[in-house]
C-alpha positions in Angstrom: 3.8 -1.8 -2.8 4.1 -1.0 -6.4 7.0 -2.7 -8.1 8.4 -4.9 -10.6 11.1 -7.5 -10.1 13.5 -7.9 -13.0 13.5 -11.5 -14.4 17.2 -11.1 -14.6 18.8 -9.5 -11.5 15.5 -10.6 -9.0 15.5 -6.8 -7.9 12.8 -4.7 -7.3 12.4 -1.9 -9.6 9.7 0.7 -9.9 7.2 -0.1 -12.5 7.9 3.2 -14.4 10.8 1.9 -15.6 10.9 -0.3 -18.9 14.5 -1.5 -18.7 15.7 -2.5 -15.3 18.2 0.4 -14.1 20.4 -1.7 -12.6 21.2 -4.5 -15.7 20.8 -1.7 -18.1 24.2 0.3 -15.4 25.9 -3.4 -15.3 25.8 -3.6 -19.0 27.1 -0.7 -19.7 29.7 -0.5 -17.2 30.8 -4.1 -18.5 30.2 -6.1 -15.9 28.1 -9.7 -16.1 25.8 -10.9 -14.3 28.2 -13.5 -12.7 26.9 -11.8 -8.8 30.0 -9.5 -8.1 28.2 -6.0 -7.0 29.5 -3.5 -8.8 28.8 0.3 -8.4 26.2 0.3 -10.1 24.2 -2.0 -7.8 25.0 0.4 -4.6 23.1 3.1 -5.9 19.9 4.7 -4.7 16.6 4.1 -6.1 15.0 6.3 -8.2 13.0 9.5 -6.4 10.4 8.1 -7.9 9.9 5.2 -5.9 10.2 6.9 -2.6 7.1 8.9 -3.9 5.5 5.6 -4.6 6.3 4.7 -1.0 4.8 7.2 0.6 1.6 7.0 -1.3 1.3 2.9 -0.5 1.8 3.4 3.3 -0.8 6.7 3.4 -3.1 4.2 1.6 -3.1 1.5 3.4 -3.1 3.7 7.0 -6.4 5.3 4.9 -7.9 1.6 4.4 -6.8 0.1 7.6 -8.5 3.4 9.5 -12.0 2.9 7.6 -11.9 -1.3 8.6 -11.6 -0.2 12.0 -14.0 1.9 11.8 -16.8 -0.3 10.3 -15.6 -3.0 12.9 -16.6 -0.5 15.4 -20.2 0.3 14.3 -20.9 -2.6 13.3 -20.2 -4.2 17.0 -21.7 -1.0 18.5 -24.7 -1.7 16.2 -24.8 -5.8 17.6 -24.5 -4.5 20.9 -27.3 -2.3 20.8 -29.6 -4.7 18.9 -29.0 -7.8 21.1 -29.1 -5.5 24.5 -32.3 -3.8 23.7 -31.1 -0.5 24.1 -33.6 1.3 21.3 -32.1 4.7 22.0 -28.7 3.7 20.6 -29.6 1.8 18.1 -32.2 4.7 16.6 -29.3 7.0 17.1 -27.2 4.2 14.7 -29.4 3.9 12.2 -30.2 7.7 11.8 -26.2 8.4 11.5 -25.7 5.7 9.1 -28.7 6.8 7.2 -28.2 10.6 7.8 -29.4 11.9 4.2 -32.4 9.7 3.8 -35.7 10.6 4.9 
């Protein structure tokens, strides 16, 4: 996930933001950081960050798809080689290889 964790509260923060939200709330509200939550450390995250989110998790489903997939072939590809079956494994080969000629 993209994020950034301030050296000051140990909070995540989205890496858009140059001054961490919730120190730059406590210092202006007056409160230290001493560890009492204030308001200002109950508040939502940005909307950013939720958009952020989103995109992480639809990558790594994307990635995590295309391992399995080459997992696949390449055991369908093993099993075709080591059993002999020459139908499948020119079938393989010619998808893999489908703009060459």
């Amino acid at each position: 996930m993209l994020e950034w964790v301030c050296p000051r509260c140990d909070r995540a923060v989205d890496p858009g933001w140059e001054v961490c939200p919730f120190c730059r709330n406590a210092e202006a509200t007056g409160a230290g950081s001493d560890g009492a939550k204030g308001p200002a450390e109950t508040q939502a995250a940005p909307v950013e960050s939720a958009a952020w989110d989103l995109a992480d998790r639809v990558f790594r489903m994307l990635m995590g798809f295309v391992a399995v997939a080459a997992l696949v072939y390449f055991l369908a590809f093993l099993w075709a080689y080591y059993s002999g079956n020459d139908a499948w494994l020119a079938w393989l080969t010619r998808w893999l290889f489908w703009r060459r000629r």
